[in-house]
Backbone bond lengths (Angstrom), bond angles and torsions (degrees), N, CA, C in turn:
res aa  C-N    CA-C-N  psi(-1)  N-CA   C-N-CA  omega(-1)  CA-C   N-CA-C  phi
1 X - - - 1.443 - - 1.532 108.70 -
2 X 1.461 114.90 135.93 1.423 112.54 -179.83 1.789 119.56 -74.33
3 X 1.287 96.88 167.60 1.578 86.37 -166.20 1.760 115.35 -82.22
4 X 1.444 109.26 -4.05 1.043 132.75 175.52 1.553 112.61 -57.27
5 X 1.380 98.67 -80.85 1.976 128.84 154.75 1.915 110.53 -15.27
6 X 2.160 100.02 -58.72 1.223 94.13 -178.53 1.664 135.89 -73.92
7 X 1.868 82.89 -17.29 1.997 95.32 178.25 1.485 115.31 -69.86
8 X 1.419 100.54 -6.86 1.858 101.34 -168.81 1.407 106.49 -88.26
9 X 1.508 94.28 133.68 1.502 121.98 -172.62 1.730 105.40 -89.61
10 X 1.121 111.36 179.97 1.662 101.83 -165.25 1.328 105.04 -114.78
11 X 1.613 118.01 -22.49 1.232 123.73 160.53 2.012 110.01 -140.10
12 X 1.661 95.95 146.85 1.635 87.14 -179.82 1.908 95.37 -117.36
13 X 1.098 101.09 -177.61 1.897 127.13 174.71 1.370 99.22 -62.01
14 X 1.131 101.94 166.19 1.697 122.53 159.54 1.753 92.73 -84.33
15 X 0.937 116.02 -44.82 1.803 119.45 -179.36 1.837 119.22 -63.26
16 X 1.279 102.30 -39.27 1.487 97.56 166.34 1.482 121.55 -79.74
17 X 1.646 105.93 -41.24 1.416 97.99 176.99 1.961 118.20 -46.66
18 X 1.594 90.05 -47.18 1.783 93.28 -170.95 1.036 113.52 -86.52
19 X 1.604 120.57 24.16 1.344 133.76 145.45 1.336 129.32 -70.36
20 X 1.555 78.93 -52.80 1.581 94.84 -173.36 1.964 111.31 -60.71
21 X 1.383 102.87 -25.95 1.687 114.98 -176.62 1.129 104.58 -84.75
22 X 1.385 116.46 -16.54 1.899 102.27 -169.47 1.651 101.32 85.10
23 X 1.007 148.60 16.54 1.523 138.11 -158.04 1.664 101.26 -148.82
24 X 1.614 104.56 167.55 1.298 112.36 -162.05 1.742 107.02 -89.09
25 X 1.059 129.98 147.93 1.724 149.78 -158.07 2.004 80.36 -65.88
26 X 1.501 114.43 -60.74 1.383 104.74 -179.86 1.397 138.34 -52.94
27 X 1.834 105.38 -26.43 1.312 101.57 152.28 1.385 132.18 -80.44
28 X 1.001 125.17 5.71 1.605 127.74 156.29 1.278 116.81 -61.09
29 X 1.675 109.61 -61.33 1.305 122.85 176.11 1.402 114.29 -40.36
30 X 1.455 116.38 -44.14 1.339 125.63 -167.40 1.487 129.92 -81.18
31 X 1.994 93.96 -18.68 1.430 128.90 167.32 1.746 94.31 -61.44
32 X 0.990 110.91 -65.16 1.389 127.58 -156.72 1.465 94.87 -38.70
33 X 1.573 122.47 -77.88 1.262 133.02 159.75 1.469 116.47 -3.40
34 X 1.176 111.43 -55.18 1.497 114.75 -163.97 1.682 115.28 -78.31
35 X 1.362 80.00 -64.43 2.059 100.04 167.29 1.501 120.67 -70.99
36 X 0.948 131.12 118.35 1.754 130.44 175.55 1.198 89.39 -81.75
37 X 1.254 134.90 -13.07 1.392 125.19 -168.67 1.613 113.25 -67.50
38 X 1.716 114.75 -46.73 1.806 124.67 153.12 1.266 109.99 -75.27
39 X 2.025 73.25 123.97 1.863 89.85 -171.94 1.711 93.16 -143.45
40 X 1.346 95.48 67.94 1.678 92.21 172.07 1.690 121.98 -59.48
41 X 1.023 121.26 142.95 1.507 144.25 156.32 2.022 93.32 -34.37
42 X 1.224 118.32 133.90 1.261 135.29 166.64 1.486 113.56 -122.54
43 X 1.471 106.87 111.13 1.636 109.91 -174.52 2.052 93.16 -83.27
44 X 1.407 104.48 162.70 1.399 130.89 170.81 1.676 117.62 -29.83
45 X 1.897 107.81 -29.80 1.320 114.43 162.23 1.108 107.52 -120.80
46 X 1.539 129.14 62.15 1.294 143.89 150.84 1.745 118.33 45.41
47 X 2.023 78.30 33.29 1.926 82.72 174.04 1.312 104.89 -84.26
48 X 1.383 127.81 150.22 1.572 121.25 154.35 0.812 106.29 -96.46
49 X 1.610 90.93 167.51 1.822 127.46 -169.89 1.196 120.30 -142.26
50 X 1.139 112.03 92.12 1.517 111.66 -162.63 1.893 106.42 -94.72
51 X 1.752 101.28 155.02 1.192 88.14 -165.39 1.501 99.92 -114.98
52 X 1.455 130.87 -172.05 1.498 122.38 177.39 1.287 107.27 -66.46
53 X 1.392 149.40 -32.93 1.264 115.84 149.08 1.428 128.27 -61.18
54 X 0.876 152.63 -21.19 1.543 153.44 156.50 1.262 106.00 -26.26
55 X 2.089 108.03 -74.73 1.250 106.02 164.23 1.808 127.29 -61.61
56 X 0.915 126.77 18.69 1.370 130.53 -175.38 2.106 93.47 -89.57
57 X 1.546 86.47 -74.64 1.375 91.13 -174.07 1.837 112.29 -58.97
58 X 1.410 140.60 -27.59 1.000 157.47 160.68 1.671 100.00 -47.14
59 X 0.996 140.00 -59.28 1.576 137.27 153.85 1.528 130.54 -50.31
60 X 1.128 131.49 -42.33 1.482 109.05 156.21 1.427 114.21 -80.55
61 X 1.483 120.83 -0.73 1.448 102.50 -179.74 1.386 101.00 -74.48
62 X 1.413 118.49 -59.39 1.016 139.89 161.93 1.764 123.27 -18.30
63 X 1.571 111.82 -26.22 1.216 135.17 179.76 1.273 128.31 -80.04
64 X 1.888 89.13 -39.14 1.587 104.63 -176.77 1.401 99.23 -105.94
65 X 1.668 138.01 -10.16 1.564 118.79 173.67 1.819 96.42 -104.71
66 X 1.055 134.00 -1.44 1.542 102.24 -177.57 1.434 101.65 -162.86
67 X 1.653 126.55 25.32 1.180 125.93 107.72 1.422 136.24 -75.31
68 X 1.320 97.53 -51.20 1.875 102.22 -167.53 1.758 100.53 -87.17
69 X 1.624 113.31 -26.65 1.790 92.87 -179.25 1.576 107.10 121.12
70 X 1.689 118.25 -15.38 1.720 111.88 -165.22 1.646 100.81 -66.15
71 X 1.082 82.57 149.51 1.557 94.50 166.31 1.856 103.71 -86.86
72 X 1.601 98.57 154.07 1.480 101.42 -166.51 1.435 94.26 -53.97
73 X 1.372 152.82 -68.02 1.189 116.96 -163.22 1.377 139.55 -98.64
74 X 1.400 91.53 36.36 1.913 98.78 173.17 1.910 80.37 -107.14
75 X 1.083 146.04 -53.17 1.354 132.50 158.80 1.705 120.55 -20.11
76 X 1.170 103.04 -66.28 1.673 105.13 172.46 1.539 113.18 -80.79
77 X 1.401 130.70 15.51 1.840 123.26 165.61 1.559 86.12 -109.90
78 X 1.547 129.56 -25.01 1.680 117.55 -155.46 2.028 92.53 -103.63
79 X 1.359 120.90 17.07 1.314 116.02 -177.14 1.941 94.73 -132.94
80 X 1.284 106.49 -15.04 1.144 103.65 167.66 1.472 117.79 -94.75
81 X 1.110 121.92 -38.89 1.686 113.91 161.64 1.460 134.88 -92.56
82 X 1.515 94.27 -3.65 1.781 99.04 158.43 1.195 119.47 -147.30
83 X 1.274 122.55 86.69 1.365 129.30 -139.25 1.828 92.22 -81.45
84 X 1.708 102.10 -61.96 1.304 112.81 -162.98 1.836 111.37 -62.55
85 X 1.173 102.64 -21.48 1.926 119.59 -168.84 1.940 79.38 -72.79
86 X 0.892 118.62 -75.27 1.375 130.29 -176.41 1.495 94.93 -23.58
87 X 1.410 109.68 -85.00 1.435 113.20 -158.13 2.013 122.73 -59.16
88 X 1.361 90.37 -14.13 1.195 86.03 164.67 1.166 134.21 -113.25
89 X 1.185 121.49 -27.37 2.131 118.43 129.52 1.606 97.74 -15.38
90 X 1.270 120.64 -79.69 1.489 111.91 -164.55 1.846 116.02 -51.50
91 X 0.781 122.81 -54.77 1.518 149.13 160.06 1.946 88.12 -19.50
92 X 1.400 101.59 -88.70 1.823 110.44 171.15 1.236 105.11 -11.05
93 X 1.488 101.41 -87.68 1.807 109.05 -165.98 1.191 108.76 -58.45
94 X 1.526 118.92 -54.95 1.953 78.88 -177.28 1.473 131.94 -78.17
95 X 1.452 114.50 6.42 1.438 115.12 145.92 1.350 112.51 -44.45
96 X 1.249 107.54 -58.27 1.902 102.13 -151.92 1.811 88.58 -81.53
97 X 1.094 115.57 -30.49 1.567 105.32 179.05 1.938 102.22 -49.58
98 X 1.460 109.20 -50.14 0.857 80.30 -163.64 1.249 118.37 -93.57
99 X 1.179 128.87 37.00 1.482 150.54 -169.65 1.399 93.49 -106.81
100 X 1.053 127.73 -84.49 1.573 134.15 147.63 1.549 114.94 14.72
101 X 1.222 106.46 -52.76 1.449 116.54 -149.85 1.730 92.11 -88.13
102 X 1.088 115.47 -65.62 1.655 125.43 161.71 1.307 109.34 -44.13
103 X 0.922 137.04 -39.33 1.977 123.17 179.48 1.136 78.97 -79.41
104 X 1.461 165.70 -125.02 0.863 161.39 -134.69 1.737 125.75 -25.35
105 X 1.140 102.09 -41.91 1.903 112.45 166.08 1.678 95.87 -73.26
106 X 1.543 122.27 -44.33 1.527 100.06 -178.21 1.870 124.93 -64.61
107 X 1.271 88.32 -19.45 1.324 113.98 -159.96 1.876 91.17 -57.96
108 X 1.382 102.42 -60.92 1.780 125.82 -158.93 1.646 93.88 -62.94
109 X 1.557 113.02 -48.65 1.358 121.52 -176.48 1.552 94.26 -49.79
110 X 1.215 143.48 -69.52 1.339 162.30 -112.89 1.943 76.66 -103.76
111 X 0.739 120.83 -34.32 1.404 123.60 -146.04 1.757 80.04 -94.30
112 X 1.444 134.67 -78.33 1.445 135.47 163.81 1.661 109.19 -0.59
113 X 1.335 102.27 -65.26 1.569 106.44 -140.31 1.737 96.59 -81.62
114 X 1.747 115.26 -5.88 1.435 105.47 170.67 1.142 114.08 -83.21
């Protein structure tokens, strides 16, 4: 099993997720609203718990309003009639993001040792 697979938790925060995005806990909430697609788990004191799909759909939304620029509802007409085109555009970029991110750490390393 990869070590990726084993770090995954079964439910995360409203605080880690909008960590993990860079963005505020209220725009989640407000995501939620928009997308039926986030449908976090609500404990007894109305904490959520979002699960790796939660964050699944929370990442290309996230892809298409504040990487690429859609306004919330050219985001919700371009995820409703091309769901899969969407998700794998998103899938792409944060590959190369994170490709990006590593040439860039080699880069600084490379950059140190002169």
């Amino acid at each position: 099993m990869s070590e990726e697979k084993k770090s995954r938790k079964t439910y995360y925060s409203i605080k880690e997720v909008a960590a993990k995005f860079g963005v505020n806990e209220s725009l989640l909430r407000y995501w939620e609203t928009e997308f039926p697609h986030i449908k976090p788990q609500t404990t007894g004191n109305k904490i959520r718990q979002y699960t790796q799909k939660d964050i699944d759909h929370i990442a290309i939304i996230y892809n298409l309003v504040k990487v690429r620029g859609f306004k919330l509802s050219a985001a919700r007409k371009m995820l409703n009639e091309n769901r899969s085109g969407v998700e794998k555009t998103a899938k792409v970029l944060e590959s190369l993001i994170s490709i990006r991110d590593e040439l860039t750490e080699l880069k600084q390393q490379l950059e140190r040792l002169s």
